[in-house]
C-alpha positions in Angstrom: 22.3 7.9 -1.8 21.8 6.9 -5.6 18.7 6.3 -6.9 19.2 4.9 -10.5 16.1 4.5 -13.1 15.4 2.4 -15.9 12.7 3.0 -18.9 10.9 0.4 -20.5 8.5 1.0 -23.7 5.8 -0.8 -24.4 2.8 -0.1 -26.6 0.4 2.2 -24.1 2.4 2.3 -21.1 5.8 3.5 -20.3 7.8 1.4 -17.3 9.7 3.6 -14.7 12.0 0.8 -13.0 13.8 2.5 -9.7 16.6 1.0 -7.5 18.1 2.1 -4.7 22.0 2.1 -3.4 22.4 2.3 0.3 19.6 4.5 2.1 17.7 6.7 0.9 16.5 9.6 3.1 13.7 12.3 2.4 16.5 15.1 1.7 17.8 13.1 -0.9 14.8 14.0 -3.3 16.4 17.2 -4.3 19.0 15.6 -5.9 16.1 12.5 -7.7 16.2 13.1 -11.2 13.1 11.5 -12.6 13.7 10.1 -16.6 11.5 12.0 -19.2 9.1 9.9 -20.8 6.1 10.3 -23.4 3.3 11.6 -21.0 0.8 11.4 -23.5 0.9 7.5 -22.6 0.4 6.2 -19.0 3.6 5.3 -16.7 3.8 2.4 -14.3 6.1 2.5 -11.5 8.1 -0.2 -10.2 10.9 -0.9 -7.6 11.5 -1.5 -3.6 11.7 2.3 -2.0 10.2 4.1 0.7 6.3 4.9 0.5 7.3 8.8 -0.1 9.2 8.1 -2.7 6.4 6.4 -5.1 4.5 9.8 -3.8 7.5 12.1 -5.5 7.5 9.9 -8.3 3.2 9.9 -8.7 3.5 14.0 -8.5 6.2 13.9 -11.2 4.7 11.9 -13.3 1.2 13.2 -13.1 0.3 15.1 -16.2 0.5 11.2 -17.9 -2.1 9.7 -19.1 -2.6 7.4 -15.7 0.2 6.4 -13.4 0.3 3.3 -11.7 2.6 1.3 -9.2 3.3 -2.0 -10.0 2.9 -5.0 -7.5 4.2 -8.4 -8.1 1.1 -10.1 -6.6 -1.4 -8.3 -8.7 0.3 -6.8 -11.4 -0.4 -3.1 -12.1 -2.7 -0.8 -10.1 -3.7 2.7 -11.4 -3.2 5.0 -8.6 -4.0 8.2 -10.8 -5.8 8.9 -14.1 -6.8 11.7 -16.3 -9.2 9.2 -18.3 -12.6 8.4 -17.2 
């Protein structure tokens, strides 16, 4: 199982794209390399994947400045922050 990422900058926010080839299964997180990004601004995660995946990803990606998961219906919802 390949999980395969894509970064997108934008001004306060950094986009973590994820897709998926074939089926992912829970083992298959030792090998999920996460791309770097600047965590001084937030990250907003997007893609189709298993609910405990976006919760690997939101632990990664927790020291940022707020994580959030995208949804197409409502746009982007922070799920985590270290801002008031």
């Amino acid at each position: 199982m390949k999980v395969s990422f894509k970064v997108i900058q934008r001004e306060d926010y950094t986009v973590v794209h994820f897709d998926l080839e074939g089926v992912l299964e829970p083992r298959d997180l030792q090998s999920v390399k996460p791309p770097a990004v600047n965590l001084a601004k937030g990250v907003v995660l997007s893609g189709r994947g298993p609910i405990w995946l976006y919760g690997f990803l939101v632990h990664h990606y927790h020291p940022a400045k707020f994580v959030a998961v995208y949804d197409p219906r409502i746009g982007a919802v922070v799920v985590e922050t270290h801002t008031p």
